[in-house]
C-alpha positions as CSV (number, residue, x, y, z in Angstrom):
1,X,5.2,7.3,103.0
2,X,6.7,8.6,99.7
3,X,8.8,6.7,97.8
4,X,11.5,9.1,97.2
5,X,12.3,12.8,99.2
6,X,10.0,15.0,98.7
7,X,7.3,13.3,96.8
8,X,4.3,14.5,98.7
9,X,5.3,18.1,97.5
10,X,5.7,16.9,94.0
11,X,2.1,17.8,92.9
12,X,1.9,21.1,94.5
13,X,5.3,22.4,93.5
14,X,4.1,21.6,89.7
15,X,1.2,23.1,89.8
16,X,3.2,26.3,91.3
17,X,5.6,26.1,88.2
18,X,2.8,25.9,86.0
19,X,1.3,28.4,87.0
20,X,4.4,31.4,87.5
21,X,6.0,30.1,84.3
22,X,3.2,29.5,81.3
23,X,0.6,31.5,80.1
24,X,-1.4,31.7,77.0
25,X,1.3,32.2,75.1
26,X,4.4,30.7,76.6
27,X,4.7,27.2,77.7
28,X,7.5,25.2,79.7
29,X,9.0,21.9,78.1
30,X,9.2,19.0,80.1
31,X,13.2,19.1,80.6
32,X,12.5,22.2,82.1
33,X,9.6,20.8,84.4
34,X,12.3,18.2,85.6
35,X,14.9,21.0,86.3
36,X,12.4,22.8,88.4
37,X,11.3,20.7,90.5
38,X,15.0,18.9,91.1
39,X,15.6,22.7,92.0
40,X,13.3,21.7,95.0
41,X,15.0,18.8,96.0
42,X,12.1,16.4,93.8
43,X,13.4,13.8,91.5
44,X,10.7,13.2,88.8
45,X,10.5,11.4,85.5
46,X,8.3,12.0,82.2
47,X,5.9,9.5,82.7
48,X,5.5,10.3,86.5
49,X,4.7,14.0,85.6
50,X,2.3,12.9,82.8
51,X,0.4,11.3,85.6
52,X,0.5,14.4,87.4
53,X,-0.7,16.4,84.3
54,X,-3.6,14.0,84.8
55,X,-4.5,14.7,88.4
56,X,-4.5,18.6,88.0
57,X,-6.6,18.0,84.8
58,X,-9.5,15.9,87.4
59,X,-8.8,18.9,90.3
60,X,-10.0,21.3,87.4
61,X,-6.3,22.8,86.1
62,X,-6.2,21.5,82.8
63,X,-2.9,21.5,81.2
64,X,-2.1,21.9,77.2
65,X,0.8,20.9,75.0
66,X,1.6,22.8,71.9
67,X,2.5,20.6,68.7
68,X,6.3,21.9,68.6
69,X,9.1,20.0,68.9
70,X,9.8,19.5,72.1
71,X,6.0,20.5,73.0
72,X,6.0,22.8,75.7
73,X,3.0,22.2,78.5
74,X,1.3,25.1,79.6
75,X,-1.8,25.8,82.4
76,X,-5.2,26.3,80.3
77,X,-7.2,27.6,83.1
78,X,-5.9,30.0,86.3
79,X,-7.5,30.6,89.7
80,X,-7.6,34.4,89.0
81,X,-6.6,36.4,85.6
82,X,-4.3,39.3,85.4
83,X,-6.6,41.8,85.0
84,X,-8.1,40.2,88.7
85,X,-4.5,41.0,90.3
């Protein structure tokens, strides 16, 4: 059972911001991660999204930080490129 309200959706729903909000070139900092995912009804904190960041790295989505201030997190690798759609 998960601990909070839709916590089993947590992983998937990142991935999905991830990947419709960052590319190459644009990233999404981690106050905005929070505020997109409480837009689904998921409560999450930084740590609990690092360890997410971590899971998606091991299922082969690797995810990148740039060295601003805040750092913005961003998808390295996509299931299909644009020039595929």
């Amino acid at each position: 059972m998960a601990k909070r309200e839709n916590q089993k959706q947590k992983l998937v729903r990142l991935l999905e911001i991830l990947m419709r909000e960052t590319d190459e070139e644009h990233g999404i900092s981690m106050a905005e991660i929070i505020s997109r995912l409480a837009e689904y009804g998921i409560s999450a904190e930084r740590k609990s999204i690092y360890d997410d960041f971590l899971t998606l790295e091991e299922l082969g989505f690797g995810v990148s930080s740039t060295p601003t201030r805040p750092p913005k997190y961003k998808l390295e690798n996509r299931i299909f490129e644009i020039a595929e759609l």
